[in-house]
CHARMM internal coordinates of N, CA and C (Angstrom, degrees):
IC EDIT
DIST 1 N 1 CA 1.4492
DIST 1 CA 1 C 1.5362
ANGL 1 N 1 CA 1 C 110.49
DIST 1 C 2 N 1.6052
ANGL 1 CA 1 C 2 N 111.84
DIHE 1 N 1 CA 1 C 2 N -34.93
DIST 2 N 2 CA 1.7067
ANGL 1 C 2 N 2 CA 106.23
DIHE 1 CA 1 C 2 N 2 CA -151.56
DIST 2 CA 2 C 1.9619
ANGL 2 N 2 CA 2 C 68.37
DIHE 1 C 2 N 2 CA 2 C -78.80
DIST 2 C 3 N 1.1899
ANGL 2 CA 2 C 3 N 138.64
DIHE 2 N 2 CA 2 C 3 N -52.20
DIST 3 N 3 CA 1.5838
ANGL 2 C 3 N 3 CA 132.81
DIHE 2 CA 2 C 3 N 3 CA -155.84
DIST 3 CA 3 C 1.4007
ANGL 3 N 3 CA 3 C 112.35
DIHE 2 C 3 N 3 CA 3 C -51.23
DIST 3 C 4 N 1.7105
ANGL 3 CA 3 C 4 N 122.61
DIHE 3 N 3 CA 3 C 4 N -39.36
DIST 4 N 4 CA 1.3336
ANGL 3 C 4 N 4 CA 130.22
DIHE 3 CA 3 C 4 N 4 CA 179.65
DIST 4 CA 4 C 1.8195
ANGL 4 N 4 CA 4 C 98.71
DIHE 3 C 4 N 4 CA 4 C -59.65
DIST 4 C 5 N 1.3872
ANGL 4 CA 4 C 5 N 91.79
DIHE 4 N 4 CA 4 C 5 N -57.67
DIST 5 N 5 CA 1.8911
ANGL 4 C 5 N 5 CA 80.06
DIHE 4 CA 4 C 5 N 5 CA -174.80
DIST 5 CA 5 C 1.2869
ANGL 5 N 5 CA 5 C 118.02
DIHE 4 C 5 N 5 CA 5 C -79.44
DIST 5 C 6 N 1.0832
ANGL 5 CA 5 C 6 N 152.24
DIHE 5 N 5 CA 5 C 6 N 9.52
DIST 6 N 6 CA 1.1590
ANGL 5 C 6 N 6 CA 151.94
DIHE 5 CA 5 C 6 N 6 CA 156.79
DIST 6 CA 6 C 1.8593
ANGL 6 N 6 CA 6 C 106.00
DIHE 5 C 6 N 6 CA 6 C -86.10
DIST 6 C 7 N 1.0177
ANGL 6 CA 6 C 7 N 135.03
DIHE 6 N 6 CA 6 C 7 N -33.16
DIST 7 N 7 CA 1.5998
ANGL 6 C 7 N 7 CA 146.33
DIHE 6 CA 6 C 7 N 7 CA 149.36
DIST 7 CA 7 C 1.4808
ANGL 7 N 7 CA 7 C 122.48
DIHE 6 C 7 N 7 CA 7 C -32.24
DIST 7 C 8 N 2.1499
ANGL 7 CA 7 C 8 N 100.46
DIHE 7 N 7 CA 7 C 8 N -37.06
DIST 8 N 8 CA 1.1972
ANGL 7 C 8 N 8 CA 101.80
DIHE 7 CA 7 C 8 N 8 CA -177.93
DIST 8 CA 8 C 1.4716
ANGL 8 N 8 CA 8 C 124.14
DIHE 7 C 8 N 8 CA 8 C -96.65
DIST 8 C 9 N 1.8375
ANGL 8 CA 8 C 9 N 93.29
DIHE 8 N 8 CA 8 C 9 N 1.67
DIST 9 N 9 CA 1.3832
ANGL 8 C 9 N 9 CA 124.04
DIHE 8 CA 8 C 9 N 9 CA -162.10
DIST 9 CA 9 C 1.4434
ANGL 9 N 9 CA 9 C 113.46
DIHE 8 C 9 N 9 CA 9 C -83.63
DIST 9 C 10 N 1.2735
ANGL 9 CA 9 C 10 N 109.58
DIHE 9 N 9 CA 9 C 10 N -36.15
DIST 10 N 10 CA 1.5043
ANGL 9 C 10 N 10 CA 152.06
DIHE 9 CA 9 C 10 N 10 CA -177.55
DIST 10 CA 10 C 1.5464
ANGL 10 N 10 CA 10 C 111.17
DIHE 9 C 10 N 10 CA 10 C -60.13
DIST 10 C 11 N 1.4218
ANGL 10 CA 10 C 11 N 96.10
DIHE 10 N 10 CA 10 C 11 N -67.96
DIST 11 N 11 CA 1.4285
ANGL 10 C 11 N 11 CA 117.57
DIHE 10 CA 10 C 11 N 11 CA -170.17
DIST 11 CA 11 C 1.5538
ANGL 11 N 11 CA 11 C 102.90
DIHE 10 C 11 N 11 CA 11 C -63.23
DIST 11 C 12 N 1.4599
ANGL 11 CA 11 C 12 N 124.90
DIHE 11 N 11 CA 11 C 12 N 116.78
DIST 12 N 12 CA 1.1561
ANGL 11 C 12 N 12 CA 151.55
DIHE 11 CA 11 C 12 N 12 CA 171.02
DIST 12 CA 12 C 1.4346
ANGL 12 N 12 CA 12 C 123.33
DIHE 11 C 12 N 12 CA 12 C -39.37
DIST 12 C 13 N 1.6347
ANGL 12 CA 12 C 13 N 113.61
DIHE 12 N 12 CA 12 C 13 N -51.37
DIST 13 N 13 CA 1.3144
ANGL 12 C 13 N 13 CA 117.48
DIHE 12 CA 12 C 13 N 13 CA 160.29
DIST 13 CA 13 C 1.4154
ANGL 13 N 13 CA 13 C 131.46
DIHE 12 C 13 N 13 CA 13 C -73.43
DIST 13 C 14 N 1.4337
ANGL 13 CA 13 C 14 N 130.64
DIHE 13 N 13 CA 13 C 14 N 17.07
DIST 14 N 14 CA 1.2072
ANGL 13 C 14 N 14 CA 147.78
DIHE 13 CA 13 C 14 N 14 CA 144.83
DIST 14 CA 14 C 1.7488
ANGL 14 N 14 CA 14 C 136.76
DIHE 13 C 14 N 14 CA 14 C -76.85
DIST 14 C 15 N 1.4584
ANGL 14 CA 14 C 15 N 95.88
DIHE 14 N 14 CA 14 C 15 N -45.85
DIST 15 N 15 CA 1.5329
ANGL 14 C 15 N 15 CA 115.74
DIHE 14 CA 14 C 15 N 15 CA 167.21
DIST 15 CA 15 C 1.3677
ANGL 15 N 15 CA 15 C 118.94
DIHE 14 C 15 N 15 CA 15 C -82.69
DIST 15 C 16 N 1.1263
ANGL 15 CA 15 C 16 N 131.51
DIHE 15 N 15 CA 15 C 16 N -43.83
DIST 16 N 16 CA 1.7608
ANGL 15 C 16 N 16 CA 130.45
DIHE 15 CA 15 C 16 N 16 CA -179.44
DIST 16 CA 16 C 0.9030
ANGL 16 N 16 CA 16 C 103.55
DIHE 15 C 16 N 16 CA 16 C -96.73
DIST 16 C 17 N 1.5944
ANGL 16 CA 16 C 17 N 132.86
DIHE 16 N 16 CA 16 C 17 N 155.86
DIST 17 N 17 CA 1.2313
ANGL 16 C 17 N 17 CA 149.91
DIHE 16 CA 16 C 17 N 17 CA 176.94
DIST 17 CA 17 C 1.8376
ANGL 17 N 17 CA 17 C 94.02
DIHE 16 C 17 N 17 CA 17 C -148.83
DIST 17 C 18 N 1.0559
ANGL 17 CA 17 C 18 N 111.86
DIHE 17 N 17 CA 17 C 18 N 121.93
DIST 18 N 18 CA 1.3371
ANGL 17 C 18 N 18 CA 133.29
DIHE 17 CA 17 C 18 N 18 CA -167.67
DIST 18 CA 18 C 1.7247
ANGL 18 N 18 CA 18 C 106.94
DIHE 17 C 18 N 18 CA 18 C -130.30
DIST 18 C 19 N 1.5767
ANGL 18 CA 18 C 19 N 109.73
DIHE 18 N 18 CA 18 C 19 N 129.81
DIST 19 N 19 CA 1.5511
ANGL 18 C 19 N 19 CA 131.96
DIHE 18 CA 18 C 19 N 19 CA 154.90
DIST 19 CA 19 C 0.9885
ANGL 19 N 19 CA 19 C 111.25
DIHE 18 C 19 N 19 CA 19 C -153.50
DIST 19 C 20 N 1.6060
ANGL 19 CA 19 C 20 N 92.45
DIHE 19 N 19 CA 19 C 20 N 120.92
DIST 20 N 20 CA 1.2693
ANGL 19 C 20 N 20 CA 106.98
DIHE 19 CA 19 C 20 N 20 CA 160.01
DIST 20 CA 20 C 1.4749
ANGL 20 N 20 CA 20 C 131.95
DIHE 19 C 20 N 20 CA 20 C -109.30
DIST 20 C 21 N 1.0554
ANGL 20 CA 20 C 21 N 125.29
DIHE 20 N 20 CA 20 C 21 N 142.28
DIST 21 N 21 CA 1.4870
ANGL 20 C 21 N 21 CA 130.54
DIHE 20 CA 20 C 21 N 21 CA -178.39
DIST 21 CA 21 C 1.5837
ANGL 21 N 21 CA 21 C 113.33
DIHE 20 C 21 N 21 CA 21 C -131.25
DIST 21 C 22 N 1.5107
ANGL 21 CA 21 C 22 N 106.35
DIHE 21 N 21 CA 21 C 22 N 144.59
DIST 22 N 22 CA 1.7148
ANGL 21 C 22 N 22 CA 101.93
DIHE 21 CA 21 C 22 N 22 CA -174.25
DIST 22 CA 22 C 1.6888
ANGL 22 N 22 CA 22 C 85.42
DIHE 21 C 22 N 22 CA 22 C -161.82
DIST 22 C 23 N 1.6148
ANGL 22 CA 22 C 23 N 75.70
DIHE 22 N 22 CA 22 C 23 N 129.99
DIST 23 N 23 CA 1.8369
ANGL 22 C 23 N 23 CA 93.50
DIHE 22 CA 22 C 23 N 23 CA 163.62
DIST 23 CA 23 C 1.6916
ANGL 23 N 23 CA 23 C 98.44
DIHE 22 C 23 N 23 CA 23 C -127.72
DIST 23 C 24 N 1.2284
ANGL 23 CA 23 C 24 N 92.41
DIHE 23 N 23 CA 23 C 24 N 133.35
DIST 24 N 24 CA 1.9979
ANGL 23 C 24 N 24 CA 105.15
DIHE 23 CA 23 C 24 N 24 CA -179.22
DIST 24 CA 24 C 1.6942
ANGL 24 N 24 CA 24 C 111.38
DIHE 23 C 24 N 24 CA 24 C -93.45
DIST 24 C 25 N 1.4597
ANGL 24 CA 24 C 25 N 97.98
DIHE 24 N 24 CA 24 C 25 N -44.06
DIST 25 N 25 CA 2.0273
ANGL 24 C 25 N 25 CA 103.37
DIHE 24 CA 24 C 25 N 25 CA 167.92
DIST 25 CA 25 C 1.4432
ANGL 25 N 25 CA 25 C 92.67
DIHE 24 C 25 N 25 CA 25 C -137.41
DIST 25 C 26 N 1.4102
ANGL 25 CA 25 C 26 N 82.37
DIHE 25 N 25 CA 25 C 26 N 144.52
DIST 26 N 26 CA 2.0782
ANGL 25 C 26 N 26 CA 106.27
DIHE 25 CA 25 C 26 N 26 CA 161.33
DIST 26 CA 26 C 1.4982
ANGL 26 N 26 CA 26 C 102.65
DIHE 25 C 26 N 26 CA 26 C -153.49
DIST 26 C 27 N 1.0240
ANGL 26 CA 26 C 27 N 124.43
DIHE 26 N 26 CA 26 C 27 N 144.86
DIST 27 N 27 CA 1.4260
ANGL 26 C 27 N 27 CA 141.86
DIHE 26 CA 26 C 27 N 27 CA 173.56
DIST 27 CA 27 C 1.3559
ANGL 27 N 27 CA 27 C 125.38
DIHE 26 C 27 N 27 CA 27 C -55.96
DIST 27 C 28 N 1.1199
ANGL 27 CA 27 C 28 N 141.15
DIHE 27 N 27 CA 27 C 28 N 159.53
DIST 28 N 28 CA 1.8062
ANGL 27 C 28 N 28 CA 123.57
DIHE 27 CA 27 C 28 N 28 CA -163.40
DIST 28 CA 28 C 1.5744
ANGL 28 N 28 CA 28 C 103.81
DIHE 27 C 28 N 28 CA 28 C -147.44
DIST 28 C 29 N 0.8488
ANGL 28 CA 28 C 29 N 137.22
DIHE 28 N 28 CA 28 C 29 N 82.83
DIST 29 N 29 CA 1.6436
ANGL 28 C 29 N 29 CA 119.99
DIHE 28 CA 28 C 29 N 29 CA 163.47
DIST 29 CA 29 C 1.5004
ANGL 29 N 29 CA 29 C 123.86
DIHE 28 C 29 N 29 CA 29 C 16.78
DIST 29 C 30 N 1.5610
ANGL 29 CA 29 C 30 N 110.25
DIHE 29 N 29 CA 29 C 30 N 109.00
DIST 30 N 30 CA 1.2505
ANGL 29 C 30 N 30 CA 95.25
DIHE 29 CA 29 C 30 N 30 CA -175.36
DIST 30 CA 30 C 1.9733
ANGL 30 N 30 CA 30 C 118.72
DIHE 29 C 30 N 30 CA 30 C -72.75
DIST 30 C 31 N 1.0910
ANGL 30 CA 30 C 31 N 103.24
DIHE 30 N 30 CA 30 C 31 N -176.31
DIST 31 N 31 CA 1.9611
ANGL 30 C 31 N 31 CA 92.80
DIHE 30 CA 30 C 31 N 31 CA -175.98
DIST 31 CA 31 C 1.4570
ANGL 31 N 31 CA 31 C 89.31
DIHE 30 C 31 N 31 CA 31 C -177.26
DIST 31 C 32 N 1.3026
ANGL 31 CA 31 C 32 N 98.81
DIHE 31 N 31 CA 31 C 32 N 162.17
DIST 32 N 32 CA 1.4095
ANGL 31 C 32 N 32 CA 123.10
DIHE 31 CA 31 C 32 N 32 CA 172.29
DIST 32 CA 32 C 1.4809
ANGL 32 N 32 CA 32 C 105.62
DIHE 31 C 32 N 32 CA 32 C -61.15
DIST 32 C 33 N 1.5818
ANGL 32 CA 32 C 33 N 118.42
DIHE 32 N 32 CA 32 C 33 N 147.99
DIST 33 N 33 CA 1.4934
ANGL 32 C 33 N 33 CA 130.70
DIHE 32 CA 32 C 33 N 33 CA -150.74
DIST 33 CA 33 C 1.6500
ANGL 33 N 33 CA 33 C 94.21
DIHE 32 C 33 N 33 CA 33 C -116.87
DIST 33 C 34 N 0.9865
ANGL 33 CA 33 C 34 N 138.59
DIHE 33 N 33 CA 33 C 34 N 65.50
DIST 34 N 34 CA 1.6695
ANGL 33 C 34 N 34 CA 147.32
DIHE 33 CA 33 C 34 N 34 CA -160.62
DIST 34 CA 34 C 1.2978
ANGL 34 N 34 CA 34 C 110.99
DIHE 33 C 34 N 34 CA 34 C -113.96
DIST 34 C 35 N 1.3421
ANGL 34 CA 34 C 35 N 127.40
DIHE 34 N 34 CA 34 C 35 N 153.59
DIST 35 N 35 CA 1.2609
ANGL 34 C 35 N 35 CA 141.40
DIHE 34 CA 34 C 35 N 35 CA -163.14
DIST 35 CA 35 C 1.6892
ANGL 35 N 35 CA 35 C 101.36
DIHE 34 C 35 N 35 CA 35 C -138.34
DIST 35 C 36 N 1.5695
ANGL 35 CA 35 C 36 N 99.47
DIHE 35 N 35 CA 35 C 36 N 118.82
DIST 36 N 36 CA 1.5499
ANGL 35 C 36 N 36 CA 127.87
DIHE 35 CA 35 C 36 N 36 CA 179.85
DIST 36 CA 36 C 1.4474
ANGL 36 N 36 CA 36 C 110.32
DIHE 35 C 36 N 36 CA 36 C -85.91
DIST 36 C 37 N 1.4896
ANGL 36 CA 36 C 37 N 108.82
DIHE 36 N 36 CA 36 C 37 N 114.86
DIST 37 N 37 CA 1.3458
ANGL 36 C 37 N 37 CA 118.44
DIHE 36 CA 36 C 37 N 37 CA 151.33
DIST 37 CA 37 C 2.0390
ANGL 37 N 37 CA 37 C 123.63
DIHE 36 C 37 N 37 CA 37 C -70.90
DIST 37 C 38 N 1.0979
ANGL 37 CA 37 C 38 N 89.78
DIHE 37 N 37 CA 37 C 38 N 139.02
DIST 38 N 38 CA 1.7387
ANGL 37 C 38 N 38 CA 94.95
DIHE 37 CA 37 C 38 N 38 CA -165.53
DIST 38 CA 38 C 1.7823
ANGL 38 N 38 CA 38 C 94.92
DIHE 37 C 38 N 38 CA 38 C -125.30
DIST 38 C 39 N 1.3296
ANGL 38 CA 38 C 39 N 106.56
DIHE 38 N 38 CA 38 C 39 N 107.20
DIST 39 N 39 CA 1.3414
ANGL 38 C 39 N 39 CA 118.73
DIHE 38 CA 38 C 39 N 39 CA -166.39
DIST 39 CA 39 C 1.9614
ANGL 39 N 39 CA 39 C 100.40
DIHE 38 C 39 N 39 CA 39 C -105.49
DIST 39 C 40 N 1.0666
ANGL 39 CA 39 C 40 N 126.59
DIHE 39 N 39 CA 39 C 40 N 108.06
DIST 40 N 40 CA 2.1482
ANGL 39 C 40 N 40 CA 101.29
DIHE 39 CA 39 C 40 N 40 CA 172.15
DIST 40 CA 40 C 1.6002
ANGL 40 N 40 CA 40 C 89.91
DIHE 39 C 40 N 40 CA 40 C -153.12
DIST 40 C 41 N 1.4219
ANGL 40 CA 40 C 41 N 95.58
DIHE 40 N 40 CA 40 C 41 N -155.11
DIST 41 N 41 CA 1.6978
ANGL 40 C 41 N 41 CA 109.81
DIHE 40 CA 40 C 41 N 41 CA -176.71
DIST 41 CA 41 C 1.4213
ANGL 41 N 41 CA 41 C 82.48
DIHE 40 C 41 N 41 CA 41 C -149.73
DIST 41 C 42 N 1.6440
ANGL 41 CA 41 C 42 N 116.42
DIHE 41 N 41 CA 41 C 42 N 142.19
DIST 42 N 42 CA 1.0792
ANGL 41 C 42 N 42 CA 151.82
DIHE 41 CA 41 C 42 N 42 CA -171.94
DIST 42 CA 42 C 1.5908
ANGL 42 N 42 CA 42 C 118.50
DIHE 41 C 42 N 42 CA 42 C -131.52
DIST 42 C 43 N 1.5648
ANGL 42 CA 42 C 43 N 144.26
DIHE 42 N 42 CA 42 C 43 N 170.52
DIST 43 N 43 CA 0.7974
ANGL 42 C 43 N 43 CA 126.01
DIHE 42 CA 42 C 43 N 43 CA 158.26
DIST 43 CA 43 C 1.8613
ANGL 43 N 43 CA 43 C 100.93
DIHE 42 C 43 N 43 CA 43 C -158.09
DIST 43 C 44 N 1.7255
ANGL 43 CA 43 C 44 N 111.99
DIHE 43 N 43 CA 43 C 44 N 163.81
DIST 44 N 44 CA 1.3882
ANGL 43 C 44 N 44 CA 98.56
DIHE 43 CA 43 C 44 N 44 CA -177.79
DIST 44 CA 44 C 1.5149
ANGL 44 N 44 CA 44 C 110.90
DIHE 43 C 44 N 44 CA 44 C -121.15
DIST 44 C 45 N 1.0200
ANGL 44 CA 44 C 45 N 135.45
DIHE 44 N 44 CA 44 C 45 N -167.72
DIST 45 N 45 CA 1.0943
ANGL 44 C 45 N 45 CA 132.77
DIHE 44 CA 44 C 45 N 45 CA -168.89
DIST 45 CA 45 C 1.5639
ANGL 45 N 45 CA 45 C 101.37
DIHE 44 C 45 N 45 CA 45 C -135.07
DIST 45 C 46 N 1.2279
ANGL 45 CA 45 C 46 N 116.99
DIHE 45 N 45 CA 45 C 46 N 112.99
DIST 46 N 46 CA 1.8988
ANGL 45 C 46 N 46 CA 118.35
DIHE 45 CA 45 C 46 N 46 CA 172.07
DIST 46 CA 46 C 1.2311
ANGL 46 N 46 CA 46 C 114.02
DIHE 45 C 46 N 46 CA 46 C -91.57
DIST 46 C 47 N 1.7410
ANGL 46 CA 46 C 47 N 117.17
DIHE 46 N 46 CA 46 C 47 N -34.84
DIST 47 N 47 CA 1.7754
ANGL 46 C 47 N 47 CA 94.86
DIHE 46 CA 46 C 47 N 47 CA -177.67
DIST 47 CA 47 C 1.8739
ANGL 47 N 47 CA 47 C 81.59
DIHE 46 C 47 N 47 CA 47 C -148.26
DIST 47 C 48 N 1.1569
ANGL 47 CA 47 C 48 N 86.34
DIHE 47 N 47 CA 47 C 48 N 163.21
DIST 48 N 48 CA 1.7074
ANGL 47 C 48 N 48 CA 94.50
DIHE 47 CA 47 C 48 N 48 CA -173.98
DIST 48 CA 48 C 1.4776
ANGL 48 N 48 CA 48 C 106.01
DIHE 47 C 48 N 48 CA 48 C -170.50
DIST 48 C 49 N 1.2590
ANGL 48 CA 48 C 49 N 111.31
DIHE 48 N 48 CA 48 C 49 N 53.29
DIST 49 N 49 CA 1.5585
ANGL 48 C 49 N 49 CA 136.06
DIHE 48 CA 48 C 49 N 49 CA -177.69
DIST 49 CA 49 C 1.8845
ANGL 49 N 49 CA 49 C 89.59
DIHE 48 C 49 N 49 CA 49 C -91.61
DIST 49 C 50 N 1.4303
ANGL 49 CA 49 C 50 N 106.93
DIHE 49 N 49 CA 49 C 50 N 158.00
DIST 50 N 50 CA 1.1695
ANGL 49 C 50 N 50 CA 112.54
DIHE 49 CA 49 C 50 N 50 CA -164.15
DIST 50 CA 50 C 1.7368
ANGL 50 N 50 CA 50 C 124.04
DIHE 49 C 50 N 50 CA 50 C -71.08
DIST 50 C 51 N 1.5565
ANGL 50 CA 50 C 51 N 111.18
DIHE 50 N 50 CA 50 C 51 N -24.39
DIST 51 N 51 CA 1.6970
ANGL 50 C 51 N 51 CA 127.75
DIHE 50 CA 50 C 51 N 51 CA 157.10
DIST 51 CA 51 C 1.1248
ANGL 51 N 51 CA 51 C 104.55
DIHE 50 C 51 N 51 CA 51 C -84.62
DIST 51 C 52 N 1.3378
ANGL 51 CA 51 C 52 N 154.24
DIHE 51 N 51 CA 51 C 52 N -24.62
DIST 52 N 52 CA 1.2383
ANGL 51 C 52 N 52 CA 140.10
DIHE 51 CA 51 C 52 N 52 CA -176.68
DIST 52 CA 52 C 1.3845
ANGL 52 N 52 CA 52 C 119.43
DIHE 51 C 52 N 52 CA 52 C -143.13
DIST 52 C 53 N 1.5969
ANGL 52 CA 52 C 53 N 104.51
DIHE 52 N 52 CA 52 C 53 N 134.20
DIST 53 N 53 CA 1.8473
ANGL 52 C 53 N 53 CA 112.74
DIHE 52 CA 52 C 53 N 53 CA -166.89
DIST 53 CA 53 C 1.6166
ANGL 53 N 53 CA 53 C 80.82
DIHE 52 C 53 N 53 CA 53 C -132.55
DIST 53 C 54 N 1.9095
ANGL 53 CA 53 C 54 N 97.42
DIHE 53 N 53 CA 53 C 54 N 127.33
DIST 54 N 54 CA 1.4121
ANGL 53 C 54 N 54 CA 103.98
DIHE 53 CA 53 C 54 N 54 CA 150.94
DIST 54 CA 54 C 1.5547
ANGL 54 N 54 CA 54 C 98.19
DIHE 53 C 54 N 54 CA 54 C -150.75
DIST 54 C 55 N 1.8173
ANGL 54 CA 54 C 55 N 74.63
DIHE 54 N 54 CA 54 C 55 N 145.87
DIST 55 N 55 CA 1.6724
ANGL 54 C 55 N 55 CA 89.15
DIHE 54 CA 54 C 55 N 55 CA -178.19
DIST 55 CA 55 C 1.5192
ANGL 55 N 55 CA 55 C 93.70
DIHE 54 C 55 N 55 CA 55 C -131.25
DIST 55 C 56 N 1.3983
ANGL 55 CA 55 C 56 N 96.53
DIHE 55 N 55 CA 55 C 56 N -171.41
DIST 56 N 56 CA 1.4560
ANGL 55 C 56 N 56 CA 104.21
DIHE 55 CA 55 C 56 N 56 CA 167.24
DIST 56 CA 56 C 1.6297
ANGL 56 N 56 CA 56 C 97.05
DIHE 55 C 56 N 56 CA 56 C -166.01
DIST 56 C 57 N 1.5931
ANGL 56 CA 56 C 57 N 109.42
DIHE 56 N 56 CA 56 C 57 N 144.18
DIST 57 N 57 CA 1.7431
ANGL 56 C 57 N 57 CA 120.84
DIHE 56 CA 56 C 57 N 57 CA -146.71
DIST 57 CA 57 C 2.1275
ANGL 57 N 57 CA 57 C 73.29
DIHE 56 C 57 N 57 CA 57 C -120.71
DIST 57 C 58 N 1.2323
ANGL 57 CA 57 C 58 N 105.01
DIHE 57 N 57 CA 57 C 58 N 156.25
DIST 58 N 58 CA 1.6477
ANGL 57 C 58 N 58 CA 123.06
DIHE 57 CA 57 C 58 N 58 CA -175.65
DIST 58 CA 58 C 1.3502
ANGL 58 N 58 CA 58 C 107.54
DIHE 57 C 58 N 58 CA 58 C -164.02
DIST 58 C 59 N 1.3649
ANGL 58 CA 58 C 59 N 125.29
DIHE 58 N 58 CA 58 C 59 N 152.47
DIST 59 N 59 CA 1.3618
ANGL 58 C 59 N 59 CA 134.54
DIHE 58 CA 58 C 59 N 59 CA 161.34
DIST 59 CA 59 C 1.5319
ANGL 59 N 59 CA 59 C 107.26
DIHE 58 C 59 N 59 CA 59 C -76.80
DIST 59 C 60 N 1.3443
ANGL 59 CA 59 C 60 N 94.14
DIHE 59 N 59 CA 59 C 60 N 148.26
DIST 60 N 60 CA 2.0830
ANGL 59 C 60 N 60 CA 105.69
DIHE 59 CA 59 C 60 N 60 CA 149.68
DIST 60 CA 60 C 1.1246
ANGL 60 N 60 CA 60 C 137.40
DIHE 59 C 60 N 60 CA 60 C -137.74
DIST 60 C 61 N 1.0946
ANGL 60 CA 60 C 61 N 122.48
DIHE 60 N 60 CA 60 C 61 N 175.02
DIST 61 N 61 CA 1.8322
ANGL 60 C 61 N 61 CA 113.90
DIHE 60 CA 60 C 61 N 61 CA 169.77
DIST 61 CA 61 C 1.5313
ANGL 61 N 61 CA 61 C 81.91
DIHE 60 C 61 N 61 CA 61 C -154.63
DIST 61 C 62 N 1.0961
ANGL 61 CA 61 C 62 N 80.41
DIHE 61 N 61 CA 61 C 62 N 164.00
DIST 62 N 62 CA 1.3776
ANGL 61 C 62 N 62 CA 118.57
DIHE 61 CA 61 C 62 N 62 CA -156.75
DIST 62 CA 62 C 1.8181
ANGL 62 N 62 CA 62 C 121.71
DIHE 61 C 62 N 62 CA 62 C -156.40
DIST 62 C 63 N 1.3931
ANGL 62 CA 62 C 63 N 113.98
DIHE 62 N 62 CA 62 C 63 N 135.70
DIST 63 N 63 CA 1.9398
ANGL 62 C 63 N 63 CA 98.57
DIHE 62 CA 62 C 63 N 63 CA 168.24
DIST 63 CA 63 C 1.4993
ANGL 63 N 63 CA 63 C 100.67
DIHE 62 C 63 N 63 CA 63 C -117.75
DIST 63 C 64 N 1.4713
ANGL 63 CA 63 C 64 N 121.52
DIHE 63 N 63 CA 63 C 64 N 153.09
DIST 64 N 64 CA 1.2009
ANGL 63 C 64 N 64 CA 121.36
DIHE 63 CA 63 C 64 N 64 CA 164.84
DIST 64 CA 64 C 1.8590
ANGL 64 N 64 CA 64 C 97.75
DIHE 63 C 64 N 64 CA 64 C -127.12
DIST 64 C 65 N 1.6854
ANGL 64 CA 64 C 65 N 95.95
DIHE 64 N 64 CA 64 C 65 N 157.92
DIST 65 N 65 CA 1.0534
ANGL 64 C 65 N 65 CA 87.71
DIHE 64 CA 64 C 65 N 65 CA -174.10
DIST 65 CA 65 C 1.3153
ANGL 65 N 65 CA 65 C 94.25
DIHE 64 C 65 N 65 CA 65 C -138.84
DIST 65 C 66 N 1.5148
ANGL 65 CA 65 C 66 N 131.95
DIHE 65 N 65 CA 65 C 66 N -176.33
DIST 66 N 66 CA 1.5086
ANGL 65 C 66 N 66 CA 130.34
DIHE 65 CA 65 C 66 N 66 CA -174.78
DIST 66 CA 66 C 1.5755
ANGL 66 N 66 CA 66 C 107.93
DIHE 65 C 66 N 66 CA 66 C -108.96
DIST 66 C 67 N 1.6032
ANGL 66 CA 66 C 67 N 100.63
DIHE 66 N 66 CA 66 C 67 N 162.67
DIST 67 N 67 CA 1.3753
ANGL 66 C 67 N 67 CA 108.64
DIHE 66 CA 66 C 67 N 67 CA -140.98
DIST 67 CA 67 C 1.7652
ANGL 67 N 67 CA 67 C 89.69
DIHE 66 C 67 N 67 CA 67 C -135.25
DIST 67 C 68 N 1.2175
ANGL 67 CA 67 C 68 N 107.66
DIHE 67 N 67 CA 67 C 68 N -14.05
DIST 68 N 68 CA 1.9256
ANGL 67 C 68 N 68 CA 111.16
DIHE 67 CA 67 C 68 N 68 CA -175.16
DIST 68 CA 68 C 1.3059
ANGL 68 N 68 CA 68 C 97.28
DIHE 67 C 68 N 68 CA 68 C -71.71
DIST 68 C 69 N 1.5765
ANGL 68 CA 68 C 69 N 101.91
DIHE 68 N 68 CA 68 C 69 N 166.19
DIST 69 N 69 CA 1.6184
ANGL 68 C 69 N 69 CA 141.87
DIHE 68 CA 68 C 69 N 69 CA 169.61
DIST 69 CA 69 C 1.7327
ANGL 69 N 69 CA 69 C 90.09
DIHE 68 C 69 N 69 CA 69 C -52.20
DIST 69 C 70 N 1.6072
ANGL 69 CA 69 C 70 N 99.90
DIHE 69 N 69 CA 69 C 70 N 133.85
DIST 70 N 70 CA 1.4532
ANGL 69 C 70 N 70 CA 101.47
DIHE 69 CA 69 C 70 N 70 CA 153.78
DIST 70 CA 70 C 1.2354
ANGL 70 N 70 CA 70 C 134.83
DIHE 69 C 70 N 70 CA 70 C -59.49
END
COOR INIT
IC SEED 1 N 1 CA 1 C
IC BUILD
């Protein structure tokens, strides 16, 4: 018995189940081509040992811009 199930254990088309799908081009909605300002406050962390936490909190800006198919 333990040999039958270990046989079925083995066998490859039992354990994986595989799909794959792939698109290489597809078309995109065209849109206005604009550039985002990214305004916040952030902060980082330098030591964070268990008696002592220091950070320090800062503003940013930032632009992001787009990267899709026309």
């Amino acid at each position: 018995m333990l040999h039958s199930e270990v046989e079925q254990v083995r066998q490859a088309g039992l354990v994986v189940r595989q799909d794959i799908r792939e698109v290489s081009s597809y078309d995109t909605e065209g849109g206005r081509r604009t550039l985002a300002l990214n305004v916040g406050c952030g902060g980082g962390i330098f030591d964070a040992s268990r008696n002592h936490f220091t950070y320090d909190p800062s503003p940013y800006l930032g632009i992001s811009f787009p990267l899709a198919n026309r």
